[in-house]
PDB file of N, CA, C and O in Angstrom:
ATOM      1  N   UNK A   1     -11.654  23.107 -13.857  1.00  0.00           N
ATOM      2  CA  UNK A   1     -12.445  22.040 -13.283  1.00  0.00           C
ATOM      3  C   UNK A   1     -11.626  20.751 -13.312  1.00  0.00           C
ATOM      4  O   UNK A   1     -10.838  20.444 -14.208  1.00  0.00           O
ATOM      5  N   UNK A   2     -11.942  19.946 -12.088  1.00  0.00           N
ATOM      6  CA  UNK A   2     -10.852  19.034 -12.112  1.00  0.00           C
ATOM      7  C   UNK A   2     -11.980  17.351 -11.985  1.00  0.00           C
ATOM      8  O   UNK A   2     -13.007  17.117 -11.348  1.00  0.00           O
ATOM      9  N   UNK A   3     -11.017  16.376 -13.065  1.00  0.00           N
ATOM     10  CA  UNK A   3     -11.832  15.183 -13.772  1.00  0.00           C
ATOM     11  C   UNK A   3     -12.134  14.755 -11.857  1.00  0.00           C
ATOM     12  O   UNK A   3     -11.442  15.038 -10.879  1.00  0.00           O
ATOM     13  N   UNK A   4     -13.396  14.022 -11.958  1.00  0.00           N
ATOM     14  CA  UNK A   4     -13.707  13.397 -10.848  1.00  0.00           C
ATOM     15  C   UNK A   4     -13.016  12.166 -10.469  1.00  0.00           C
ATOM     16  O   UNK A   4     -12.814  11.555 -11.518  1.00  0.00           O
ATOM     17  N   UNK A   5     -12.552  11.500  -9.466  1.00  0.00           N
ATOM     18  CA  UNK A   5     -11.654  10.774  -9.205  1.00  0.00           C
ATOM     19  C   UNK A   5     -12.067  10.046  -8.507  1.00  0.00           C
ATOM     20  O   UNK A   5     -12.125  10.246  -7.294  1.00  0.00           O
ATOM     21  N   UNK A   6     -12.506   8.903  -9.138  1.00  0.00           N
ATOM     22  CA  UNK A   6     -13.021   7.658  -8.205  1.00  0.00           C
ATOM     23  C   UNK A   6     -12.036   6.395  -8.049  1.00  0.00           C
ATOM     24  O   UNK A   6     -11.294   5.952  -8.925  1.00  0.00           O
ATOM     25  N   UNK A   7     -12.228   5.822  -6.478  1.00  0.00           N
ATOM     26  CA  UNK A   7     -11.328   5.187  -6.198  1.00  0.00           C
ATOM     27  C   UNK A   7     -12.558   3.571  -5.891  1.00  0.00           C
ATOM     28  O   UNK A   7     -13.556   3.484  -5.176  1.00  0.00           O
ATOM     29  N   UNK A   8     -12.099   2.866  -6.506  1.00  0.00           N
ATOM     30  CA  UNK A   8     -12.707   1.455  -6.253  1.00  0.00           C
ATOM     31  C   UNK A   8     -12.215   0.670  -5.947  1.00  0.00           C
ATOM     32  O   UNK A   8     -11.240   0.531  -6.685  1.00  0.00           O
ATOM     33  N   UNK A   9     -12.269  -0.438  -4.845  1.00  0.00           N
ATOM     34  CA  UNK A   9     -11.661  -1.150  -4.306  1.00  0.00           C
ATOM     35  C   UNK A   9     -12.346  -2.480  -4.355  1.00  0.00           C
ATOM     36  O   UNK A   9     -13.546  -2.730  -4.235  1.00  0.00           O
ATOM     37  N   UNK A  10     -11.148  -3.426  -4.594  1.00  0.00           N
ATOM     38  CA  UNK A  10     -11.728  -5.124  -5.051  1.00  0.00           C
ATOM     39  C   UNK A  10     -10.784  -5.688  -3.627  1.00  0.00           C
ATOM     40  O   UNK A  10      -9.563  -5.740  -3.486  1.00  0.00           O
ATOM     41  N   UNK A  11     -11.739  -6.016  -2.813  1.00  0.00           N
ATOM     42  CA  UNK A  11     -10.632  -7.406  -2.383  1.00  0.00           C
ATOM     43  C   UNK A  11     -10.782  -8.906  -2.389  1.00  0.00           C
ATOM     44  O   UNK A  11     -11.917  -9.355  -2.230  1.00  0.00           O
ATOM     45  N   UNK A  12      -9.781  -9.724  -2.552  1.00  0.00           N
ATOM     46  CA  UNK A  12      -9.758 -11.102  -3.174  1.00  0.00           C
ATOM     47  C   UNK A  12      -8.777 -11.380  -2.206  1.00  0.00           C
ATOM     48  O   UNK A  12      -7.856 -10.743  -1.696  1.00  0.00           O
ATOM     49  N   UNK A  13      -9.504 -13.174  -2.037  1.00  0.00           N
ATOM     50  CA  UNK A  13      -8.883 -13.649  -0.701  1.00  0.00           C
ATOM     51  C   UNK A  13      -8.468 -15.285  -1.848  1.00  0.00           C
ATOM     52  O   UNK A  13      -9.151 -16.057  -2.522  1.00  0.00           O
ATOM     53  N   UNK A  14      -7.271 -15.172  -1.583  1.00  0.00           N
ATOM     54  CA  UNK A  14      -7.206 -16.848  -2.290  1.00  0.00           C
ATOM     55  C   UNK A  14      -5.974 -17.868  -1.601  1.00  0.00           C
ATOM     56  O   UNK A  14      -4.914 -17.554  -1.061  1.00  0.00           O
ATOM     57  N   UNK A  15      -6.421 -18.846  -1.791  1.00  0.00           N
ATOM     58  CA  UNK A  15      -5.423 -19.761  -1.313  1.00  0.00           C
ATOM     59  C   UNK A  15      -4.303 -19.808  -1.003  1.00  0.00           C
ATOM     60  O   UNK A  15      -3.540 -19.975  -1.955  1.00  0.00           O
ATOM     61  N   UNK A  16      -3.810 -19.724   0.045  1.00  0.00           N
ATOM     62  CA  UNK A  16      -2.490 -19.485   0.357  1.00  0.00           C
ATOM     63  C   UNK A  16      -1.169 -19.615  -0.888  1.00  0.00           C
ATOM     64  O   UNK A  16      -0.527 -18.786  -1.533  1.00  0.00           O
ATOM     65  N   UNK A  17      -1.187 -21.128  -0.803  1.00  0.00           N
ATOM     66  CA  UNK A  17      -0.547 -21.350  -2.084  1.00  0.00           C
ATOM     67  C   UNK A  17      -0.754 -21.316  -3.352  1.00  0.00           C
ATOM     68  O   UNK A  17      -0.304 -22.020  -4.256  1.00  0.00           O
ATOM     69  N   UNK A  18      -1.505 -20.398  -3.355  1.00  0.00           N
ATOM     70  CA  UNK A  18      -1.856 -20.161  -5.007  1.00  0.00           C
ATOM     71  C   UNK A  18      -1.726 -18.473  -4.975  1.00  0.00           C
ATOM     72  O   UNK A  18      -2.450 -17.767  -5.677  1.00  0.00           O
ATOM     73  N   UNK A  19      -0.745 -17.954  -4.100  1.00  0.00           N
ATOM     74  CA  UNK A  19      -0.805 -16.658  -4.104  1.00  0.00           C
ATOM     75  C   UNK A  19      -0.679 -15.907  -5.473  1.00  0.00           C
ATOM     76  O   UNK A  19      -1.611 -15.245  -5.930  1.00  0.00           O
ATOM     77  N   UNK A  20       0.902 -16.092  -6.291  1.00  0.00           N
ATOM     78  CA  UNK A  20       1.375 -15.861  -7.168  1.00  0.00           C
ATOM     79  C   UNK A  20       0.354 -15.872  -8.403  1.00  0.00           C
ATOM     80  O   UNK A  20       0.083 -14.868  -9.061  1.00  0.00           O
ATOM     81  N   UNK A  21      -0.091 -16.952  -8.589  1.00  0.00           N
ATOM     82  CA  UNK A  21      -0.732 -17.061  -9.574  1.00  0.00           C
ATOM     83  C   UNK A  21      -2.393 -16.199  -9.594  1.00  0.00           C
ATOM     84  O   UNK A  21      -3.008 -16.037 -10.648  1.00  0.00           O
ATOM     85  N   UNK A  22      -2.868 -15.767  -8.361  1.00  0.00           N
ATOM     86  CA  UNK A  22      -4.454 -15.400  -8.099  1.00  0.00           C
ATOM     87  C   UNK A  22      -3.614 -13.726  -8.977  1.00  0.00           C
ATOM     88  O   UNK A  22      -4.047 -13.012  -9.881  1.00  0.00           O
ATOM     89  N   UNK A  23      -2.153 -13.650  -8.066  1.00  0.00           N
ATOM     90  CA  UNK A  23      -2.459 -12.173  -7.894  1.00  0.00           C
ATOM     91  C   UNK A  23      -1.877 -11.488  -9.984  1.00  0.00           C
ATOM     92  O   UNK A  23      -1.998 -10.417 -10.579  1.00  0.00           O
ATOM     93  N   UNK A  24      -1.251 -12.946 -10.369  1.00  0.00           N
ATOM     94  CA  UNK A  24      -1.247 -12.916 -12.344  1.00  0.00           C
ATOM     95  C   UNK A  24      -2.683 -12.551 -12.941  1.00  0.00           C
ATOM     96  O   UNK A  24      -3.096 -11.665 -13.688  1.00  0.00           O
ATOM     97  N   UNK A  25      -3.213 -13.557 -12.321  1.00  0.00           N
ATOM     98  CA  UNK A  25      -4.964 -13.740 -13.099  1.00  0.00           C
ATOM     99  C   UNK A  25      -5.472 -12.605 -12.901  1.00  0.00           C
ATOM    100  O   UNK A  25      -5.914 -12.124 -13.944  1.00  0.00           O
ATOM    101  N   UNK A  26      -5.643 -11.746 -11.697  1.00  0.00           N
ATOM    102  CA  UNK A  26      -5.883 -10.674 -11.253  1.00  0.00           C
ATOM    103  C   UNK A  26      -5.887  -9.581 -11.954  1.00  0.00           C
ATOM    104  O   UNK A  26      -6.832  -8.914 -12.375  1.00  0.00           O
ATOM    105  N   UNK A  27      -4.158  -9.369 -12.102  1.00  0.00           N
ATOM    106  CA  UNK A  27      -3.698  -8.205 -12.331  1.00  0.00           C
ATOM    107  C   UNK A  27      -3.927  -8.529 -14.705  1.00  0.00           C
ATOM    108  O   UNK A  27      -3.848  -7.675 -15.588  1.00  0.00           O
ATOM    109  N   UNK A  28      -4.171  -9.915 -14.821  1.00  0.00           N
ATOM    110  CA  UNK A  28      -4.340  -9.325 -16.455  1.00  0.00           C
ATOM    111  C   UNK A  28      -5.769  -9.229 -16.395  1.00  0.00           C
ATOM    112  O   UNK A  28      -6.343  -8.440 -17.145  1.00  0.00           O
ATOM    113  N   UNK A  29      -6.501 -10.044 -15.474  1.00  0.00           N
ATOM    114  CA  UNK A  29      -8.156  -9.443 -15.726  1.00  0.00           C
ATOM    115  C   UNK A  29      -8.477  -7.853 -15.882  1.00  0.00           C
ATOM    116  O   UNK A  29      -9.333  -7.356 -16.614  1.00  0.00           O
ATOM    117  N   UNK A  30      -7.387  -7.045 -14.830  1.00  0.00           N
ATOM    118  CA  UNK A  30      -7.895  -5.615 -14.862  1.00  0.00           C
ATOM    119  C   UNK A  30      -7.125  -4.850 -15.814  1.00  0.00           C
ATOM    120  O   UNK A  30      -6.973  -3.628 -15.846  1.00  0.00           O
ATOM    121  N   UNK A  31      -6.655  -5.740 -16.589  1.00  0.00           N
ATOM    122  CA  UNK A  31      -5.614  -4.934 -17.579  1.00  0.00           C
ATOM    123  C   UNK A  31      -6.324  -5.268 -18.953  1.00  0.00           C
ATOM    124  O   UNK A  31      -5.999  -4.750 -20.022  1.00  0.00           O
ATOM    125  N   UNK A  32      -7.259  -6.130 -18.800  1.00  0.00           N
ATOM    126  CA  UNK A  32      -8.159  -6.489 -20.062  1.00  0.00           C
ATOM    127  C   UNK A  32      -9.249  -5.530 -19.926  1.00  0.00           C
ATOM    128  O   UNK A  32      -9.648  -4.759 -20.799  1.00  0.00           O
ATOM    129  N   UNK A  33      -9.839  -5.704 -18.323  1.00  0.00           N
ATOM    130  CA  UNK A  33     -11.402  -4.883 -18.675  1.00  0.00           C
ATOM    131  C   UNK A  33     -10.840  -3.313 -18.590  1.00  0.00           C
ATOM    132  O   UNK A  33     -11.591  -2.517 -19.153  1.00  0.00           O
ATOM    133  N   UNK A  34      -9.783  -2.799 -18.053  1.00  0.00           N
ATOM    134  CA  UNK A  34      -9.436  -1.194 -18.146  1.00  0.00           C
ATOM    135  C   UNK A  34      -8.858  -1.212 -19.859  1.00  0.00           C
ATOM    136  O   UNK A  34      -8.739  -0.173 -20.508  1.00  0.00           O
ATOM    137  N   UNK A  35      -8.814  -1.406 -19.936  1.00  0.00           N
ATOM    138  CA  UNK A  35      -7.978  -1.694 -21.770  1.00  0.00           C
ATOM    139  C   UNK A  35      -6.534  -1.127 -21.868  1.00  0.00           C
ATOM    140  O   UNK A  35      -6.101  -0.245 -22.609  1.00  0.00           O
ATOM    141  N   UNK A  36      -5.786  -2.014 -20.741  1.00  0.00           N
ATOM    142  CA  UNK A  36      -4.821  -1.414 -20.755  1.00  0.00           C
ATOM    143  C   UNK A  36      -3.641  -1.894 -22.478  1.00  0.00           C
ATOM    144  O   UNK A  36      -3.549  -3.115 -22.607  1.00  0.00           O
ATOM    145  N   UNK A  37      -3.024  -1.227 -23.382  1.00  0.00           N
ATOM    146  CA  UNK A  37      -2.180  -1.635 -24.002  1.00  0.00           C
ATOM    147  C   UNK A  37      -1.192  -2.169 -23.194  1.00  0.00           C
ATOM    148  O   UNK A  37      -0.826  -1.690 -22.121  1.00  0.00           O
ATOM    149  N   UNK A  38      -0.555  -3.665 -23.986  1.00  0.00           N
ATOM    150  CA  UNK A  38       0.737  -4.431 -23.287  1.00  0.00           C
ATOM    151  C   UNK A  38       1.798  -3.465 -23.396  1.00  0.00           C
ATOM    152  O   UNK A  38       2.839  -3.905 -22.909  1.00  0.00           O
ATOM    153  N   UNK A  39       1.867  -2.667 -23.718  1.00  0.00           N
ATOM    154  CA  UNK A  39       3.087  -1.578 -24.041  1.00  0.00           C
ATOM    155  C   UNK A  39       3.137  -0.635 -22.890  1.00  0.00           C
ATOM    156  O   UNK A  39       4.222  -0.094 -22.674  1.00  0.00           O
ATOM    157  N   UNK A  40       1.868  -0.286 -21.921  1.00  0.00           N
ATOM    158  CA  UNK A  40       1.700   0.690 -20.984  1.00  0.00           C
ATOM    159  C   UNK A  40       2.026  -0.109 -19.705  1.00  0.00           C
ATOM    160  O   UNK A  40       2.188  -1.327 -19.774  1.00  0.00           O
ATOM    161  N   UNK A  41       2.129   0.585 -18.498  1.00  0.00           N
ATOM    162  CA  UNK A  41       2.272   0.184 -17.322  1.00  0.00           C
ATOM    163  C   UNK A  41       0.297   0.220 -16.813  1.00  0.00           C
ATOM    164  O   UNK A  41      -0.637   0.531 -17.552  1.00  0.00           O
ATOM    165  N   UNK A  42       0.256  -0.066 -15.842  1.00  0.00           N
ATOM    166  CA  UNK A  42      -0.789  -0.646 -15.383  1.00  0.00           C
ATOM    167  C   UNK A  42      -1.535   1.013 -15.139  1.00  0.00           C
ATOM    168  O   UNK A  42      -0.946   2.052 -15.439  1.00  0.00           O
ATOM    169  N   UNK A  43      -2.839   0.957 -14.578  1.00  0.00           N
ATOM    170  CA  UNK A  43      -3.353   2.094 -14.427  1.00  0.00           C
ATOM    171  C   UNK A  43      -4.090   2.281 -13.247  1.00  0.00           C
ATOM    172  O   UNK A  43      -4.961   3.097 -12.946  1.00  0.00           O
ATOM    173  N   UNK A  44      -3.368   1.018 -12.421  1.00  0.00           N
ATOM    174  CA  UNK A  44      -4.242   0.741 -11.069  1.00  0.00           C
ATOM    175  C   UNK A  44      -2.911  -0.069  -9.900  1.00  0.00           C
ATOM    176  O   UNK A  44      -1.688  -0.167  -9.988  1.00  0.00           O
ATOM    177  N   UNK A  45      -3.600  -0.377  -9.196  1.00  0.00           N
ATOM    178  CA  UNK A  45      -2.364  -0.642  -8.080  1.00  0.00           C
ATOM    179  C   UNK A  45      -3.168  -1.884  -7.430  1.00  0.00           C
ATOM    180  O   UNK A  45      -4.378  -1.973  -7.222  1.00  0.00           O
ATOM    181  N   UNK A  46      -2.110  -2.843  -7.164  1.00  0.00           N
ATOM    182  CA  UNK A  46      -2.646  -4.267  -6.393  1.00  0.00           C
ATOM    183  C   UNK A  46      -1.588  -3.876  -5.502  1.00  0.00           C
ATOM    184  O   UNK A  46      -0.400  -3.616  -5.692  1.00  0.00           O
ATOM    185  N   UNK A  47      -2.737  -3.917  -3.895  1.00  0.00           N
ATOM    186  CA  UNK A  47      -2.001  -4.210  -2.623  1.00  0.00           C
ATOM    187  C   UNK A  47      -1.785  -5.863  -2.277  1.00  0.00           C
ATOM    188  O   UNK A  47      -2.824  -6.500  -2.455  1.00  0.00           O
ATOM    189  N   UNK A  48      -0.826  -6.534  -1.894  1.00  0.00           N
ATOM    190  CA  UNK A  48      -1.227  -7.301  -1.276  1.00  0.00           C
ATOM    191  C   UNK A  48      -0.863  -7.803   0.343  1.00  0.00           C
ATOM    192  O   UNK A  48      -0.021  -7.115   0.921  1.00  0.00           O
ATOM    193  N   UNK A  49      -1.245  -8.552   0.828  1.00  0.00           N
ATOM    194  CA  UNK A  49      -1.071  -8.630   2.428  1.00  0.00           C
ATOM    195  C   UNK A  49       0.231  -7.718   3.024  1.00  0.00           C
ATOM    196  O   UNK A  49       0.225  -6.773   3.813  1.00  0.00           O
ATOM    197  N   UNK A  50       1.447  -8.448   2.260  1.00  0.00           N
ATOM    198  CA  UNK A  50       2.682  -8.286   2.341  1.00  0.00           C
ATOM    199  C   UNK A  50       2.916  -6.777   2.202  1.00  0.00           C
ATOM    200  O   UNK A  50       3.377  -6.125   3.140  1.00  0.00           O
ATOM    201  N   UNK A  51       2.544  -6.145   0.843  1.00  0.00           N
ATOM    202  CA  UNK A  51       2.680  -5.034   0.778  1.00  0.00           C
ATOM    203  C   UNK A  51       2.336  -3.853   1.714  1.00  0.00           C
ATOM    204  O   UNK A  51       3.103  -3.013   2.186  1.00  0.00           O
ATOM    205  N   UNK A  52       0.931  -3.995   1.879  1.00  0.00           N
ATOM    206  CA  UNK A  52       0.072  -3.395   2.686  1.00  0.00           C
ATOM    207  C   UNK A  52       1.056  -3.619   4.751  1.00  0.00           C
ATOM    208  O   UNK A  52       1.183  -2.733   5.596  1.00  0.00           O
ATOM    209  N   UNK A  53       1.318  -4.466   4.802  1.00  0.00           N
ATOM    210  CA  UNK A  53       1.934  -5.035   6.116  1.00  0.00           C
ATOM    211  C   UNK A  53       3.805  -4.470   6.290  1.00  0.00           C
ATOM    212  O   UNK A  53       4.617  -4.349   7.207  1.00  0.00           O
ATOM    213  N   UNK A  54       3.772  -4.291   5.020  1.00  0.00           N
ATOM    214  CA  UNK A  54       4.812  -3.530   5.137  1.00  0.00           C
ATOM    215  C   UNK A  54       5.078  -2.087   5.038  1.00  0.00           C
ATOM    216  O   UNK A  54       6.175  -1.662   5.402  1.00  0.00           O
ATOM    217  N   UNK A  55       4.059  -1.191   4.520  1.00  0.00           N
ATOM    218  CA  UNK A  55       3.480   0.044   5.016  1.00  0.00           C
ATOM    219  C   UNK A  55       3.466   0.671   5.828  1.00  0.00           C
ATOM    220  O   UNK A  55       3.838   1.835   5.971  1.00  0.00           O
ATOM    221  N   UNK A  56       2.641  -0.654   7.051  1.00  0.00           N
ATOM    222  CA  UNK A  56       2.018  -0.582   8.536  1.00  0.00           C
ATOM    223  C   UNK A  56       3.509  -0.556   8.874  1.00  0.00           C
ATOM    224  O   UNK A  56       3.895   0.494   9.389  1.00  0.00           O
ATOM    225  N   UNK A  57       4.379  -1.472   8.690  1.00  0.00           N
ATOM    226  CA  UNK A  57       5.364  -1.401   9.768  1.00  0.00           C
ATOM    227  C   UNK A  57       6.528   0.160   9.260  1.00  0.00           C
ATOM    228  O   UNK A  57       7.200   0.740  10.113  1.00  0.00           O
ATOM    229  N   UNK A  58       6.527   0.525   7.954  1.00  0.00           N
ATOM    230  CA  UNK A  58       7.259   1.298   8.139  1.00  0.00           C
ATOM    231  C   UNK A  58       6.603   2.888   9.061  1.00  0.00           C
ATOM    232  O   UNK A  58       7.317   3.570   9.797  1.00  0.00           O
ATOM    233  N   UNK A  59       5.092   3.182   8.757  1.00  0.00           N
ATOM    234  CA  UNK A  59       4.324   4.527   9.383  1.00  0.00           C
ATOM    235  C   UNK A  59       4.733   3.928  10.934  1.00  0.00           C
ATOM    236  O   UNK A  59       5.377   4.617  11.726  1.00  0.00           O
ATOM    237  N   UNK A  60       4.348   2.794  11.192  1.00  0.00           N
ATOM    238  CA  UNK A  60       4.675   2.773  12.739  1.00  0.00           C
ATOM    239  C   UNK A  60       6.318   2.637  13.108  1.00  0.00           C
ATOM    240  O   UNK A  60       6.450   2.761  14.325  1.00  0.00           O
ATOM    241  N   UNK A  61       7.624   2.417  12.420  1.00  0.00           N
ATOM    242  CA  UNK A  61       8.543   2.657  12.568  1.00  0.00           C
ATOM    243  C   UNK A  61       9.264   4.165  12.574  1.00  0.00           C
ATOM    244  O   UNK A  61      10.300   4.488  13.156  1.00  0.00           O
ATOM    245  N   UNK A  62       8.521   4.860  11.869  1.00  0.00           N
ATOM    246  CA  UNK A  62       8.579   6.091  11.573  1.00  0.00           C
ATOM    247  C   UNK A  62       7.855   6.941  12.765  1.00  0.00           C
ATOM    248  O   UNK A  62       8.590   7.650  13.451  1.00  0.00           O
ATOM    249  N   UNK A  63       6.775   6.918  12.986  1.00  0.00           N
ATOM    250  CA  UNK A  63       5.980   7.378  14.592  1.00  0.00           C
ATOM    251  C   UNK A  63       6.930   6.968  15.309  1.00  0.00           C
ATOM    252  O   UNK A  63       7.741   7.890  15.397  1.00  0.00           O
ATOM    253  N   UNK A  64       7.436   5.648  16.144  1.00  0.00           N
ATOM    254  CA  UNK A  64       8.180   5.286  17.025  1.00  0.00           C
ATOM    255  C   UNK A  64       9.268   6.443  17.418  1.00  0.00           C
ATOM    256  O   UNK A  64       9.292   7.124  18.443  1.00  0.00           O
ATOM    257  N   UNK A  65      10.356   6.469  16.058  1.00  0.00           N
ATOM    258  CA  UNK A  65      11.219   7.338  15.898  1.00  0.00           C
ATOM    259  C   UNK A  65      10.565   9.023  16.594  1.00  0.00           C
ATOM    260  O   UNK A  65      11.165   9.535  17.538  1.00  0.00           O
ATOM    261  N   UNK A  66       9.507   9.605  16.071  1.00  0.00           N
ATOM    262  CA  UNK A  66       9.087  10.828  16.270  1.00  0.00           C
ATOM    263  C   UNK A  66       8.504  11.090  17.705  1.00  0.00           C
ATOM    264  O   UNK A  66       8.410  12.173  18.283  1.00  0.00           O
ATOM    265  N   UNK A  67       8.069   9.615  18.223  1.00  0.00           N
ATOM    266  CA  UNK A  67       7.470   9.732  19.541  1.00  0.00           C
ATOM    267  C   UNK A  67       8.965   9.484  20.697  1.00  0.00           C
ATOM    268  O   UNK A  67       8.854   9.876  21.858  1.00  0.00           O
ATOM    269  N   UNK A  68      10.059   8.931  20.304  1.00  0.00           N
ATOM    270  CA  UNK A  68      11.056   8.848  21.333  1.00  0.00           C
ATOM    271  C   UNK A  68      12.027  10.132  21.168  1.00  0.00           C
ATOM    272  O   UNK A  68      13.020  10.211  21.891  1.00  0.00           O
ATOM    273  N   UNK A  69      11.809  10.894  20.447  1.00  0.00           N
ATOM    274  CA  UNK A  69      12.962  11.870  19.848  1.00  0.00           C
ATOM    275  C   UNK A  69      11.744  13.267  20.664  1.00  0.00           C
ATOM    276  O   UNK A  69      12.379  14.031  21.391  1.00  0.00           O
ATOM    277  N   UNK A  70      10.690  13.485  20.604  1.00  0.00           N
ATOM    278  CA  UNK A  70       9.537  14.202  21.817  1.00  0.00           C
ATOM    279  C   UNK A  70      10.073  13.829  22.983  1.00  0.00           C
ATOM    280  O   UNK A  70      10.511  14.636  23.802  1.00  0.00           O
ATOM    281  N   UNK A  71      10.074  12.261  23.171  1.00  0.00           N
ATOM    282  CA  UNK A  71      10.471  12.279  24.629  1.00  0.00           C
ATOM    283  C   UNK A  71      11.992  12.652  25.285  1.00  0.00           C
ATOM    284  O   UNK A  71      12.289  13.077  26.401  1.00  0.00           O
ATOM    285  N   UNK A  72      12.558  12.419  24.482  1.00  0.00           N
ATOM    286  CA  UNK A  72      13.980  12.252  24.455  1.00  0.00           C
ATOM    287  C   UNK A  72      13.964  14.563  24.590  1.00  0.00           C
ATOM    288  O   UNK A  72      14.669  15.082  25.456  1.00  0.00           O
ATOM    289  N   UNK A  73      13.349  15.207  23.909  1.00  0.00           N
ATOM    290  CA  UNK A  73      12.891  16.696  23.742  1.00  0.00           C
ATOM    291  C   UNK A  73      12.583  17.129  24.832  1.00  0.00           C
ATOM    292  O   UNK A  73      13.180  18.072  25.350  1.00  0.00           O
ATOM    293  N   UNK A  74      11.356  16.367  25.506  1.00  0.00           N
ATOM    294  CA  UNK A  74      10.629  16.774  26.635  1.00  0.00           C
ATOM    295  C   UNK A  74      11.734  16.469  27.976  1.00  0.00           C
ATOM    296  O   UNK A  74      12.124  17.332  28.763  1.00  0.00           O
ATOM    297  N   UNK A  75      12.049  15.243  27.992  1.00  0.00           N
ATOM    298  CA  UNK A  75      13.797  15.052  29.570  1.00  0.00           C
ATOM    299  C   UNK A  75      14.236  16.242  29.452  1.00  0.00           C
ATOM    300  O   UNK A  75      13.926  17.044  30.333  1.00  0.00           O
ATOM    301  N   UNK A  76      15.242  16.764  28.110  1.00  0.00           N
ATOM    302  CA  UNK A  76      16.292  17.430  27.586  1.00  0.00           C
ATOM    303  C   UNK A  76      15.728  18.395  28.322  1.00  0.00           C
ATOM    304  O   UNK A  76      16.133  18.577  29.470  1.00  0.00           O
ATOM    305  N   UNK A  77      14.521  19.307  27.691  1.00  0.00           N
ATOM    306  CA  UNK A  77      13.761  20.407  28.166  1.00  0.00           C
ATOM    307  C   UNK A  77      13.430  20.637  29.621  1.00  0.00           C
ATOM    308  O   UNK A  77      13.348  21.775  30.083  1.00  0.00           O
ATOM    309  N   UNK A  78      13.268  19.698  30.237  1.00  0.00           N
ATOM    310  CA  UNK A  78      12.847  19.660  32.020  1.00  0.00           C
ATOM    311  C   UNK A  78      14.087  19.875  32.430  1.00  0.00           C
ATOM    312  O   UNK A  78      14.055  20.684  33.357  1.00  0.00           O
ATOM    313  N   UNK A  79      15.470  19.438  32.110  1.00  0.00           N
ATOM    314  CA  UNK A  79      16.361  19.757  32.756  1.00  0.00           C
ATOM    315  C   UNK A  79      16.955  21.112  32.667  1.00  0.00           C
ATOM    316  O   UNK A  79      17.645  21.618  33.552  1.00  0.00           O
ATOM    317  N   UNK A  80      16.627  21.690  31.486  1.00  0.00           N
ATOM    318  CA  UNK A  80      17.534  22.706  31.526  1.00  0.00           C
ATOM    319  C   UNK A  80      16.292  23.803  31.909  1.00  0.00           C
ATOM    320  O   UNK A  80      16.552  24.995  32.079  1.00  0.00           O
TER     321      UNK A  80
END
């Protein structure tokens, strides 16, 4: 039997220039209420804009590649 696996999601919108610091406060709030020890790595994951935006561009850099290399398949194939 396998432990149930719940996924919860917080999102927090803060001041541009106060990025750095929202995403400190953040990340020790959930390291206090999960009880994380300072000795462990975290037990959760913060996306932020950047991160998440850089994701997007690599899955769609990666499709691009797979959709011109089909087409580039499909010419090749009609000709011969």
């Amino acid at each position: 039997m396998h432990p149930e696996l719940k996924q919860h999601f917080i999102s927090v919108k803060q001041h541009r220039t106060r990025h750095a610091k929202a995403e400190d406060e953040m990340r020790e709030l959930l390291r206090r209420r999960r009880r994380v020890p300072p000795d462990k790595p975290d037990n959760f994951s913060v996306f932020t804009q950047d991160s998440l935006s850089d994701v997007w561009n690599q899955i769609t850099a990666r499709l691009h590649i797979h959709v011109c290399r089909f087409s580039v398949a499909l010419i090749v194939g009609g000709w011969a």
